[in-house]
N, C-alpha and C positions, 0 to 999 in steps of 0.2 A: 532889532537885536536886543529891546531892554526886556530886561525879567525881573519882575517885582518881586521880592522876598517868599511870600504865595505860592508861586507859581514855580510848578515842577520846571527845570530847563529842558529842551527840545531838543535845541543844536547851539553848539559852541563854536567861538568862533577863533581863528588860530593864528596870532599874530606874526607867526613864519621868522624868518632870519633876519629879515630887516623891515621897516618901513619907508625907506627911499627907494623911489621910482626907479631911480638909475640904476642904484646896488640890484635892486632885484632885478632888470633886466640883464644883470650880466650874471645873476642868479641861475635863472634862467636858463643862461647859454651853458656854464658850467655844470648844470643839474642834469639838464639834457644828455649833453657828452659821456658824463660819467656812469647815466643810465644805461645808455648807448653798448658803451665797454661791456658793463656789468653783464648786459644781456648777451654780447658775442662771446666773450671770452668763459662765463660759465656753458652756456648751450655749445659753444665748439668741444670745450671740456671733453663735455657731457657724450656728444657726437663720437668724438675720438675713441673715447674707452668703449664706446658701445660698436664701433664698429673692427678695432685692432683686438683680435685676439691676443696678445702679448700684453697690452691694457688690463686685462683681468685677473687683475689679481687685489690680496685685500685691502693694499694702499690705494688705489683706484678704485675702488666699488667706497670706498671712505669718503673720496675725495669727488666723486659723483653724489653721493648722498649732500656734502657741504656745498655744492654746487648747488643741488635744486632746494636747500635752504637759505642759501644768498641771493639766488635768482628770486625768489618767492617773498624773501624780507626785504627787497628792495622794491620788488614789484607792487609789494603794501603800501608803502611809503612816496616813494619818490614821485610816480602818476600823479596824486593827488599833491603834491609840492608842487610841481610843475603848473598845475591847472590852476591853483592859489596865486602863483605869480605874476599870473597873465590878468587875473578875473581883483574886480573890486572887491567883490563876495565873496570873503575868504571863510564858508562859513561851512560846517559840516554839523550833519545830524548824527544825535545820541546813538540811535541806533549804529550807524557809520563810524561811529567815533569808539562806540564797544565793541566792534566786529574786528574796526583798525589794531585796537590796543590786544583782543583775545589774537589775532594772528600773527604780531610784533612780537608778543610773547613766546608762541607755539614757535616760528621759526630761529626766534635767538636763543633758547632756552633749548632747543634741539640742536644749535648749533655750536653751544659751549659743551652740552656731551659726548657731539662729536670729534672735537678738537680733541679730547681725553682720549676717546676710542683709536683716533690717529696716531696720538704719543705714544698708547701704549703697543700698539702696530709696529712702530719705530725702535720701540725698547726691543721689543723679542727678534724684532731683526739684525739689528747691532749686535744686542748684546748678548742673544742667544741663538744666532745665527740655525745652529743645528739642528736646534730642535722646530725651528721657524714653522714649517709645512704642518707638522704634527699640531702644535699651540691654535696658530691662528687658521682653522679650517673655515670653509665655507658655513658650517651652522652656525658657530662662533662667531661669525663676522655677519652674521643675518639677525641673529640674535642680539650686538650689539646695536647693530642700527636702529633695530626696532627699538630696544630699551632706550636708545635719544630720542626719538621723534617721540615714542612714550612718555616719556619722563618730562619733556618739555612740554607734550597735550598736559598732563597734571597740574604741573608749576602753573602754565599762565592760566589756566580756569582755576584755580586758586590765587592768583595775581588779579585775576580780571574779577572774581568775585568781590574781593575785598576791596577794592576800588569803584566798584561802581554800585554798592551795594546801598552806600553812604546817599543819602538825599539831596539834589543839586539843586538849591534855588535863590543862590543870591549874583554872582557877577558868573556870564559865561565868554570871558576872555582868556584864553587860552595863551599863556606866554610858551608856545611852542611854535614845531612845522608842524605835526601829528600828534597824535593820540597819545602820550605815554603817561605811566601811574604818577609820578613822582607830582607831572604838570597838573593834573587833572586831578589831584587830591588835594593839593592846596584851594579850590574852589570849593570843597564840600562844604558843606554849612550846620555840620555838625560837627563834632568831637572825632576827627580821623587817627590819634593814637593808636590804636587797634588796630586798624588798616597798615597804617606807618610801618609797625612792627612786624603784622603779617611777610609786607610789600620786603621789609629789613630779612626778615627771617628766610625768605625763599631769596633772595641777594646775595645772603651767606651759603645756601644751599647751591645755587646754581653759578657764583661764579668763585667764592672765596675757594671752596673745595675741590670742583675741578681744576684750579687755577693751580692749588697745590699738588695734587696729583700730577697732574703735567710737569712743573717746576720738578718732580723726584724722578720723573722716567729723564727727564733731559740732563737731572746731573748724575743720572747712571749710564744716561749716553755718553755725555760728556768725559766721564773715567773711561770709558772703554775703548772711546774714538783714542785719547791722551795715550795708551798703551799698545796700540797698533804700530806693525815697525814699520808699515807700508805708508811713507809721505804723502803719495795722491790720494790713499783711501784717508787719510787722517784731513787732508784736504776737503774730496768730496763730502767726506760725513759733517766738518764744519759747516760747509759752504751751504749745506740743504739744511740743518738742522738749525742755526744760525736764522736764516732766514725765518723760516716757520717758528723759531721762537722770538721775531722782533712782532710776525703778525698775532699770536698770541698773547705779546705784552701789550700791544694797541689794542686790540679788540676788551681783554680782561681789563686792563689799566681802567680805560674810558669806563668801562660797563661799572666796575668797581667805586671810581669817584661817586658814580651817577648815584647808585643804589645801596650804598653801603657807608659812604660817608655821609653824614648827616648834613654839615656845616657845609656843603657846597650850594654856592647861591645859584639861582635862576638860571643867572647866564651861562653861567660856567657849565651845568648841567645838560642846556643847551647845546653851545658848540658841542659839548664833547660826546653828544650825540652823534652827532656828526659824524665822528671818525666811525662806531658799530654801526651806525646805522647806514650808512653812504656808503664809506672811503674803503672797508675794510671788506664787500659784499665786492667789490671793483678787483680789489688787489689781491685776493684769495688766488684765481684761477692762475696769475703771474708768477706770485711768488712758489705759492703749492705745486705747480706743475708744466706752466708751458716754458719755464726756466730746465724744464727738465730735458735729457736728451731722448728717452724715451717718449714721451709725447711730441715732439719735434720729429722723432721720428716716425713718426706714426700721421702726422700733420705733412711732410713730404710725403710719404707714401698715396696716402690719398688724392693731393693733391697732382702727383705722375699721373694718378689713373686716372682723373677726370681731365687731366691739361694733358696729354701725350706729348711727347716733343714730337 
């Protein structure tokens, strides 16, 4: 594991969540579970909308696209978590470590465009009810998706360039679980400012901006829900909208300290990876949809046909 000054580094190696035996066996157990979730509840998702006609519509083809972006950023990540808590050798190669950090990028950076694309689904449903069918058609809503998975391929090959373009050859201890810029560029052994800034500049592009564009569709929801004379719909509209902006400020908050506050230390940085990177991949398919009655229904129904009484 030592690398002399010299020598290009190879593979780095990733100090994970803790270093007690114990902690990380019960790491372990809760990493597991929460992967476990992660994978039924996006793939049931996923299943649901694809098989309920009634599903198809463009809040659901939205909410299937964040599905196989939290299924995919979790499925980056957490494997190799898991395999690191078990194994002495917690040790990952360069190449593995660029491919980790170019698809970290690609699926969160697709997945804050699409939170936008959702809000703004929400706004013209609310708040422009009528014209709804007209606004958000099917090419519209193909065309968005595409512009997030797009937008986010750009961002992180421009994220993953400027961080690993830098030359690595003094310590390869990784104060992380995985791959990420913020960890991995404190180790260059050159003059990373450049990068920093780059790393800063697409931060403010991929989450300060979508984060405010969201925050304006939700307080023009919010006005509209407020002047509805009908209580249960002023109800329902809180009750969903509410939710989906607590997953929002979790997912942006976290993403925001990380990338865009300078002054946040290691650790800090760390856990609150945690929350994008884990917690929030888990709690998407809950909050976003199986709370819902319409996927619920659609989860009975299926489930009549295959269980008959």
């Amino acid at each position: 594991m030592r690398q002399t000054n010299q020598t290009q580094v190879t593979e780095f190696f990733l100090l994970g969540l803790s270093d007690d035996q114990h902690t990380q066996q019960l790491l372990f157990i809760l990493l597991l579970a929460v992967y476990l979730l992660t994978v039924l509840g996006n793939v049931l998702l996923m299943s649901l909308v694809l098989a309920d006609s009634r599903l198809h519509t463009p809040m659901y083809f939205f909410l299937c696209n964040l599905s196989l972006a939290d299924l995919c950023f979790s499925t980056n990540i957490i494997p190799q978590a898991l395999a690191h808590l078990l194994s002495r050798k917690k040790v990952i190669s360069f190449t593995r470590c660029a491919a980790q950090l170019l698809l970290f990028l690609i699926f969160g950076c697709s997945q804050c465009a699409l939170l936008v694309a959702m809000s703004y689904d929400r706004y013209v449903a609310i708040c422009n009810p009528p014209q709804y069918p007209g606004i958000m058609t099917w090419r519209l809503c193909v065309q968005m998706a595409a512009g997030s998975w797009t937008s986010g391929t750009v961002v992180s090959v421009v994220d993953t360039t400027f961080t690993l373009r830098r030359p690595y050859r003094g310590s390869n201890n990784v104060a992380h679980f995985f791959c990420e810029a913020p960890a991995l560029l404190i180790l260059a052994s050159t003059d990373t400012r450049a990068s920093e800034m780059a790393v800063f500049l697409m931060g403010v592009v991929v989450l300060l901006v979508p984060v405010s564009l969201i925050l304006v569709s939700y307080g023009h929801i919010v006005v509209t829900v407020v002047r509805m004379k009908s209580a249960p719909g002023r109800l329902k509209a809180f009750s969903t909208c509410g939710s989906h902006l607590v997953m929002v400020i979790l997912f942006y908050g976290s993403g925001i300290i990380t990338y865009v506050t300078p002054k946040s230390s290691k650790e800090q940085k760390k856990l609150l990876s945690v929350f994008y990177a884990i917690v929030t991949p888990m709690l998407n398919p809950l909050i976003y949809s199986l709370r819902n009655k319409d996927v619920m229904g659609a989860l009975r129904k299926i489930a009549t046909r295959k269980f008959p009484r």
